[in-house]
C-alpha positions in Angstrom: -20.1 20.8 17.6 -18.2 17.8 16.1 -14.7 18.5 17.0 -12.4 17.3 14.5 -10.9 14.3 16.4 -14.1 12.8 16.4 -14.0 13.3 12.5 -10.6 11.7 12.3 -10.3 9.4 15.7 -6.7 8.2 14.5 -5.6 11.8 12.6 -2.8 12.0 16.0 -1.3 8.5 14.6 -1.6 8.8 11.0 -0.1 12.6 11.1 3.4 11.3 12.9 3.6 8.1 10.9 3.2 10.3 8.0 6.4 12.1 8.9 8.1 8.7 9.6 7.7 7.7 6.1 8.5 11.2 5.3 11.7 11.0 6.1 12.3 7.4 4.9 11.1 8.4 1.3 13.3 12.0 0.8 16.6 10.4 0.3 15.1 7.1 -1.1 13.5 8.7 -4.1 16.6 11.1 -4.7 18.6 8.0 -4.3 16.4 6.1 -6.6 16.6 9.2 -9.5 20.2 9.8 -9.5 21.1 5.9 -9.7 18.4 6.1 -12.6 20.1 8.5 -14.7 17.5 11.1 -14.1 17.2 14.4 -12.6 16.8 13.8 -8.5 13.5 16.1 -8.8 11.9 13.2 -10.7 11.8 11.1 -7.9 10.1 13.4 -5.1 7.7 13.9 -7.9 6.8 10.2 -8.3 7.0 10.0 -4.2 4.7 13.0 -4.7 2.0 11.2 -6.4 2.0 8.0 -4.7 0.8 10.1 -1.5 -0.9 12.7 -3.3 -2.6 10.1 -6.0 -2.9 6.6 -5.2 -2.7 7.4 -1.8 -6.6 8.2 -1.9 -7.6 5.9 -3.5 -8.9 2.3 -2.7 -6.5 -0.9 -2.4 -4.3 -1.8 0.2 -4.8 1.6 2.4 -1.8 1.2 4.6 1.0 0.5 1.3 2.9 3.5 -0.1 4.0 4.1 -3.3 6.7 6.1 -5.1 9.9 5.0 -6.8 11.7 2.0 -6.2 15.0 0.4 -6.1 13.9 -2.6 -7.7 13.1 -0.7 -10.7 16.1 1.3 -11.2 17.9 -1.2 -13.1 15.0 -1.2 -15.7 14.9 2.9 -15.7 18.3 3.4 -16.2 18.4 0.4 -18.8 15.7 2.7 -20.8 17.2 6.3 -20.1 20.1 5.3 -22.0 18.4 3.5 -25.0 15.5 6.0 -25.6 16.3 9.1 -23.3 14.9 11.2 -20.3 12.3 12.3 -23.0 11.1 9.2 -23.9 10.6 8.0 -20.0 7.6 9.5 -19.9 5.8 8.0 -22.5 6.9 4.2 -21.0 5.9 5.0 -17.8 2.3 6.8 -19.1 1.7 3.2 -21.8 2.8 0.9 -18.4 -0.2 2.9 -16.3 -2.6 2.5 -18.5 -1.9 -1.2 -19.2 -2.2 -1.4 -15.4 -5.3 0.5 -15.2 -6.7 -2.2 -18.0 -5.4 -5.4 -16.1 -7.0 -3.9 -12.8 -10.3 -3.3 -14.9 -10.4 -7.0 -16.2 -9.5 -8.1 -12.7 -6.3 -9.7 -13.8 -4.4 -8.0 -10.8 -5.3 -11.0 -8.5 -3.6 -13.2 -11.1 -0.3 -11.7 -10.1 -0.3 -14.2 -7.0 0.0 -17.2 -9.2 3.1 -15.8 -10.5 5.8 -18.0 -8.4 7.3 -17.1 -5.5 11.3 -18.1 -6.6 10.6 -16.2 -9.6 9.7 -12.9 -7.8 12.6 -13.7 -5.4 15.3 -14.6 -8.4 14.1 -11.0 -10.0 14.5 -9.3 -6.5 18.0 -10.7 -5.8 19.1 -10.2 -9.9 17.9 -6.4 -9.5 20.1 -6.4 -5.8 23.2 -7.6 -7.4 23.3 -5.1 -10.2 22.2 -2.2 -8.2 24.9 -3.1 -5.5 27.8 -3.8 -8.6 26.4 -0.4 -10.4 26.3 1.5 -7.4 29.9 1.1 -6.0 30.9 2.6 -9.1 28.7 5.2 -8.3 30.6 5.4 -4.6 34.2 5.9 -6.5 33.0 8.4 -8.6 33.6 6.5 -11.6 31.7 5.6 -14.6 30.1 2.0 -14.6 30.0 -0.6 -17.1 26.6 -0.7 -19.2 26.0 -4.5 -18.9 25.3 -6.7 -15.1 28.3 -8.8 -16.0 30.5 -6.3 -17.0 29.9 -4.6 -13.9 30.5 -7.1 -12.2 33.1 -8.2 -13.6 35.0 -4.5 -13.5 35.1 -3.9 -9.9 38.7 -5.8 -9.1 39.9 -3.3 -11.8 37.8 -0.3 -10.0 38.9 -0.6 -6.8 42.5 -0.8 -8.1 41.6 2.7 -10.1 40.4 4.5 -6.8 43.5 3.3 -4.5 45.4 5.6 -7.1 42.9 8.9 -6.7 42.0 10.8 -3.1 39.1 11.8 -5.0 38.0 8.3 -5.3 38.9 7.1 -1.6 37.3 10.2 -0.4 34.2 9.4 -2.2 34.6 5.5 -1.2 34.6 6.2 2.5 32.0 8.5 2.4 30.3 6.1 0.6 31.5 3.2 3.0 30.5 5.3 6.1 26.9 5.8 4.8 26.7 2.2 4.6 28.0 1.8 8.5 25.4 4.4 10.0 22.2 2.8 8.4 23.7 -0.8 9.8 24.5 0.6 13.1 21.3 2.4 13.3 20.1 -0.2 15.0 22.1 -0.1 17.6 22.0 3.4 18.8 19.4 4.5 21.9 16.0 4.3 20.9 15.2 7.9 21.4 17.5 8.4 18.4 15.7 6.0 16.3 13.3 7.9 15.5 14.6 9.7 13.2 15.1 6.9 10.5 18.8 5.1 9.7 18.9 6.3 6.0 18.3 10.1 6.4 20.8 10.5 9.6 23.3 8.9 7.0 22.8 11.1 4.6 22.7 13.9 6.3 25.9 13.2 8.5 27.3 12.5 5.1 26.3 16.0 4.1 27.7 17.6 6.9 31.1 16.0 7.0 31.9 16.5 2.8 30.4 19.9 3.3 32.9 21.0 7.2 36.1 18.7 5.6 35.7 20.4 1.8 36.0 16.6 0.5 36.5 16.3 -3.3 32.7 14.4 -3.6 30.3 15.1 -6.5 27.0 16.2 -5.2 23.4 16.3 -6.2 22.9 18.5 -9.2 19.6 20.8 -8.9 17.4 21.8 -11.8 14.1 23.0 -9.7 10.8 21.3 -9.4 9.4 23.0 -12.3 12.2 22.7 -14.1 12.5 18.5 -14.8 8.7 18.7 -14.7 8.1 17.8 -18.4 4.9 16.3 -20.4 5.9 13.8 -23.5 6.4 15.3 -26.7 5.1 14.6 -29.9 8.7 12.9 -30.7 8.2 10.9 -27.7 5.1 9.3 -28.4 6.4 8.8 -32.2 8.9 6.0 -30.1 6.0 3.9 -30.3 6.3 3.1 -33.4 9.4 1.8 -32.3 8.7 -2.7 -31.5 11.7 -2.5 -28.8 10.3 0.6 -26.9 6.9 -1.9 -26.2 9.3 -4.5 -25.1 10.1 -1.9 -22.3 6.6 -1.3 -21.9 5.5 -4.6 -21.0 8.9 -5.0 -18.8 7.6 -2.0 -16.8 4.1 -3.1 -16.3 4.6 -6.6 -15.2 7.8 -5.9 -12.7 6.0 -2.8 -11.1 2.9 -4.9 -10.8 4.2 -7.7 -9.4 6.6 -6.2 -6.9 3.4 -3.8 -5.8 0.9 -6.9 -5.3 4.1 -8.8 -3.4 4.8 -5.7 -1.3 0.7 -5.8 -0.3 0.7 -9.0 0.8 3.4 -9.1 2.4 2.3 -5.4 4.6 -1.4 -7.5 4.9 1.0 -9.8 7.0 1.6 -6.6 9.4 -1.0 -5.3 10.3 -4.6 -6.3 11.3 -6.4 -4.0 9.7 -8.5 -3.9 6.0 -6.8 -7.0 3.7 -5.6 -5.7 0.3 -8.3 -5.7 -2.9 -5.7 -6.6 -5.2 -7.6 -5.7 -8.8 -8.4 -2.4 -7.1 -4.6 -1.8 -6.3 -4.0 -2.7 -9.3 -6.4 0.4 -10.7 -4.4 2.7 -7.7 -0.9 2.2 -9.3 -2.2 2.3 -13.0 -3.6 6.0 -12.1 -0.3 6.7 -10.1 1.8 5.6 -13.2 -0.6 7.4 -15.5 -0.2 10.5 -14.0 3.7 9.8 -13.3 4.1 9.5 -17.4 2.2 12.6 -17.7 4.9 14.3 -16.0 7.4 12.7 -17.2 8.6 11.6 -13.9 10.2 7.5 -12.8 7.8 5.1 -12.6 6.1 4.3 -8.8 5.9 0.5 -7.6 4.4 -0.1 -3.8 8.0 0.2 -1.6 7.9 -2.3 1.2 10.8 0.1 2.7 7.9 2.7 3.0 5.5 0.7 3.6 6.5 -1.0 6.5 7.7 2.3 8.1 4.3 3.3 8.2 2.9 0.3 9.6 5.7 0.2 12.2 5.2 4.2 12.9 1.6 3.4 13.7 -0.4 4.7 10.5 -4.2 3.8 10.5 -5.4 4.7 7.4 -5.1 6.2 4.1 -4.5 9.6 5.8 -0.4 8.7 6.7 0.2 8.1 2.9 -1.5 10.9 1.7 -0.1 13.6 4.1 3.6 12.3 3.1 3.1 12.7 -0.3 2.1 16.5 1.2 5.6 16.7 3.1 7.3 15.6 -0.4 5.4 18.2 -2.1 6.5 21.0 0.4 10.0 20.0 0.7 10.3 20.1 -3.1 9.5 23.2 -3.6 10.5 24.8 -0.6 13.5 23.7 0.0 15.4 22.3 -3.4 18.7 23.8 -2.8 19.2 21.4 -0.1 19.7 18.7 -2.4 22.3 20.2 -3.8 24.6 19.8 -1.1 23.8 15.9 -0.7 26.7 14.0 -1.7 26.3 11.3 -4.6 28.2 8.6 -2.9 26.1 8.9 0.2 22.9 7.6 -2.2 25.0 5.6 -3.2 25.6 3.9 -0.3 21.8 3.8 0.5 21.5 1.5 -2.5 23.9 -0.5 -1.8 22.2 -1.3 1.3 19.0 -1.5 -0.2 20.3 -3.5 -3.3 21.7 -5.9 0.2 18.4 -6.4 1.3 16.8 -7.4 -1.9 19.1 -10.6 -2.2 17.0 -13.6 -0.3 20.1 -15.2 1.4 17.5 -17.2 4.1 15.3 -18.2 1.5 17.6 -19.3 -1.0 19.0 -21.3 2.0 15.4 -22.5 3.3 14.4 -23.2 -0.2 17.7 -25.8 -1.1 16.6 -27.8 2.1 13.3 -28.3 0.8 12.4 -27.7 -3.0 15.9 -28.0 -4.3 13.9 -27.3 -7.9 12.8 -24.0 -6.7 15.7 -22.8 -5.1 17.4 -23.7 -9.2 14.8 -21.4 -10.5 15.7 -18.2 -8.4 19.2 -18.8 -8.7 18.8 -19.0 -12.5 16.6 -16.5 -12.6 19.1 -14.3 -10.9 21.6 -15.2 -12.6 19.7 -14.1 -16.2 19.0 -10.8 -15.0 22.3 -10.0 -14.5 24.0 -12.1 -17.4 21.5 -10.7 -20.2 19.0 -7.9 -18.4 15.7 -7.2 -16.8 13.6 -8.3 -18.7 14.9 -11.8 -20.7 16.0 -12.6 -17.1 12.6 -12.7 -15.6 11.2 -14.2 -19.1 13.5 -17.0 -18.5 12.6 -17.7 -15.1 8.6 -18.0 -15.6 9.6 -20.5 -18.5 11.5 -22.6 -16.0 8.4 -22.2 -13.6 6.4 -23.5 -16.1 8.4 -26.1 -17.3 8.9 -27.1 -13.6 5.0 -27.4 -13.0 4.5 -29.4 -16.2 7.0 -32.1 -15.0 5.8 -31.8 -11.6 2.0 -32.1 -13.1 2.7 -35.5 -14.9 4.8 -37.2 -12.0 3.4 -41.2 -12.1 4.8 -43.6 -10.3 4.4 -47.5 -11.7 4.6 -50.1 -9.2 3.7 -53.9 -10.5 3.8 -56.6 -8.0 4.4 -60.3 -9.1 3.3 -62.9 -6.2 4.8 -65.8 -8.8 1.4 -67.3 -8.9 -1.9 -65.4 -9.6 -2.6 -61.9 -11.2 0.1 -59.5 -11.6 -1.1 -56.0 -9.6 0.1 -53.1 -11.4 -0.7 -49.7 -9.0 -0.2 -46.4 -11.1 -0.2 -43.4 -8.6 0.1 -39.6 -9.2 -1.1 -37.6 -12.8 -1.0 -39.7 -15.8 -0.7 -37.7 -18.7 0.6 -37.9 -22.5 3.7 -36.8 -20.9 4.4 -40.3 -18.9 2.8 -42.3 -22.0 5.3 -44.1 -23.4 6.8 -44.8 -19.9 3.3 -46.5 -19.1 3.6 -48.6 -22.5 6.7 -49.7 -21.8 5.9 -51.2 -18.6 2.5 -52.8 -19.4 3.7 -54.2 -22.8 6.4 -56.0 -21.1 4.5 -57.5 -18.8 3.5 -61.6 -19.5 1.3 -62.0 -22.0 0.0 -65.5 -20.5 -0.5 -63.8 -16.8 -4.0 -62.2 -15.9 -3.4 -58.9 -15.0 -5.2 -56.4 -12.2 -4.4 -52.6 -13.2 -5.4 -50.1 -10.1 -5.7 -46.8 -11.2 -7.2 -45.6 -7.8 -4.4 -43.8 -6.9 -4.4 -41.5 -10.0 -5.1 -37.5 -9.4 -5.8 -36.9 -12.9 -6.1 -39.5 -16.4 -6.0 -37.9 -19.7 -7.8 -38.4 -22.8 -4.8 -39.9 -24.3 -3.7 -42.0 -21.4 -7.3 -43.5 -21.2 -7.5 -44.0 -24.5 -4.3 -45.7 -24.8 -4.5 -47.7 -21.5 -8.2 -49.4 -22.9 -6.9 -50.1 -26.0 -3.7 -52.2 -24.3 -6.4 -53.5 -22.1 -8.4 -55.2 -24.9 -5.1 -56.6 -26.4 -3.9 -58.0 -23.5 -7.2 -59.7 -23.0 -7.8 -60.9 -26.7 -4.3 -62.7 -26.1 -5.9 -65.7 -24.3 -5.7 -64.8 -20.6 -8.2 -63.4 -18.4 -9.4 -60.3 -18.5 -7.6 -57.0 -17.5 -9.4 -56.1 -14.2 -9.2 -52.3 -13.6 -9.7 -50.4 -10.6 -10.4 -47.1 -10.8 -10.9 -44.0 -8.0 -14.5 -44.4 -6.0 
């Protein structure tokens, strides 16, 4: 009789990695909720499906989904304008435009996007969250904009030095912070239980045996926040700023999911990523997310990595999380109540820490100064203006970067005195670098022969060749020898 091991030879190491990431996702997706503006329910349901949903199917089969700090700014940027109602809808129009890029096997496409792009959006999204959420720490209400955030906080912190409330809720806040850092440190027997949950639930116990003045969870139920769209909510659509949000959904959650499975295919040795099959896992995950009216799932590196780290195997570790979500959710909701809001708080704040790319900002300045421009800019936008405009203007400065990169010529003429005049052009010559070429051949003697090497071009253009023969047969009609041109073998 075929025992059931032999069914599932790694079921031993995908059942405790699954408990691992377990209890890495629980306070991560309430965290993730409340900072979004929604209720904390909403994100064990999205943590929910990305084990229960796109955790069968095919992809990347050791990345887990659910929600995701770098996508809180976004939520919470949409809450506000269109409503908890309304989330649904943009989250259900962002899967299915996933599940049709997956289909037309754009998904791999997502690699071209550049790297100091996705790194400006990730540190942008950090410095918001980490500005927003110490608000969230004091117990007092934050600015709506990045900047004014930002720009508030010398003014907030002198506001909670004149409250106990607030300092309470600061240091529980501030001690959060300290245990997931510390974490690290402690004996390893301890650290398996992971650095996030022992925070908040040390958190818990000291607001709950010290009866601090701290603003907890609030608890609606499972079946409570659990809401389809309405016909009002799909009538948004009508609305041409609600598909702005759409598309802002759609390419962020895609791209940081793609980024996250390249980056766990860099852990691990088994099965490499299908990327346009991912792409269909997430779009189903978001479709069903939207249908519930629930935050939108991206692939969480956090989680991911737990599970990789924890030993996982197969699809089986994501899966049977999204199980332990499921039964702690129903089963035990009351618990959340007594979670204190600065102690998520103080989860994103760390998370929002680790977003910001402080070695590769420094790595990139060494080496590709015009890179390292682009994800500070990028950065920058994102919190000056918002999500969206922000990573908008940093693709256009990726473009405009490869574009001058893509016609760099260098024009080299070399005059012995006596004989022909050697004129080397190396690198791309396009319409770009046109009039720059002119210049230089036009003021060369017109009583000199002249040898033009174009051997060391990577690429001529229509234009260039077009304008170069026709300089050629001027220069030679004006008495001299021939232009001689040397082009690549």
């Amino acid at each position: 009789m075929t025992t059931l091991t032999s069914k599932f030879p790694h079921l031993r190491q995908d059942f405790l990695a699954s408990i691992v990431v377990f209890l890495v996702a629980v306070p991560l997706c309430v965290g993730v909720a409340v900072a979004s503006g929604v209720p904390a329910e909403l994100g064990l349901v999205t943590g929910i499906v990305g084990g229960l949903v796109t955790g069968f199917l095919p992809g990347s089969s050791l990345q887990v989904s659910g929600p995701a700090a770098g996508l809180t700014v976004l939520v919470f940027e949409a809450v506000s304008e269109f409503g908890v109602g309304t989330l649904g809808v943009i989250v259900l129009m962002a899967g299915l435009l996933q599940l049709a890029m997956g289909f037309f096997k754009i998904g791999r496409w997502f690699r071209a996007i550049s790297v100091s792009v996705v790194e400006g959006m990730l540190c942008g999204i950090g410095l918001v969250i980490i500005a927003g959420q110490i608000y969230a720490a004091a117990g007092l209400k934050a600015p709506e904009t990045g900047l004014g955030k930002i720009a508030g906080l010398p003014g907030a912190f002198a506001d909670a030095l004149g409250s106990t409330e607030a300092l309470a809720s600061l240091a529980i806040g501030a001690g959060t912070i300290a245990v997931i850092v510390l974490w690290k440190r402690i004996p390893k027997a301890l650290r398996s239980v992971p650095g996030a949950l022992a925070a908040v639930v040390l958190a818990t116990v000291a607001t709950q045996a010290f009866g601090l003045p701290v603003a907890t969870v609030t608890v609606e139920g499972l079946f409570g926040v659990v809401q389809m769209p309405g016909g009002d909510a799909f009538g948004e659509l009508a609305t041409p700023a609600i598909w702005g949000t759409i598309v802002a959904f759609t390419l962020i959650a895609s791209a940081e999911s793609l980024f996250s499975a390249a980056a766990v295919d860099r852990l691990h040795d088994g099965p490499r990523t299908e990327y346009d099959k991912e792409m269909v896992a997430q779009g189903v995950g978001n479709t069903v997310c939207g249908l519930l009216g629930a935050l939108p799932m991206t692939a969480v590196i956090v989680r991911s990595s737990a599970n990789v780290s924890a030993g996982a195997r197969t699809k089986a570790s994501r899966v049977l999380h999204g199980a332990w979500l499921l039964l702690f959710a129903a089963a035990l909701p009351s618990a959340l109540a007594l979670v204190p809001i600065p102690a998520l708080a103080g989860i994103l704040v760390h998370a929002g820490w680790k977003l910001i790319p402080f070695r590769q900002i420094s790595a990139l300045w060494r080496s590709h100064r015009g890179e390292a421009l682009i994800l500070v800019v990028t950065a920058v936008s994102i919190v000056a203006v918002n999500m969206f405009e922000g990573v908008l203007i940093g693709l256009g400065l990726s473009v405009v970067k490869t574009a001058w990169e893509a016609s760099h010529l260098r024009t080299e003429i070399v005059d012995k005195g006596a004989g022909p005049i050697q004129v080397h052009l190396t690198g791309n010559a396009t319409f770009l670098r046109l009039p720059k070429i002119l210049d230089s051949l036009e003021a060369l003697p017109q009583d000199r022969p002249v040898e033009l090497d174009l051997s060391g071009l990577h690429h001529l253009d229509h234009a260039c060749r077009t304008a170069l023969e026709n300089w050629a047969e001027r220069h030679s009609a004006a008495g001299s020898e021939p232009v001689r041109v040397t082009t690549a073998a």
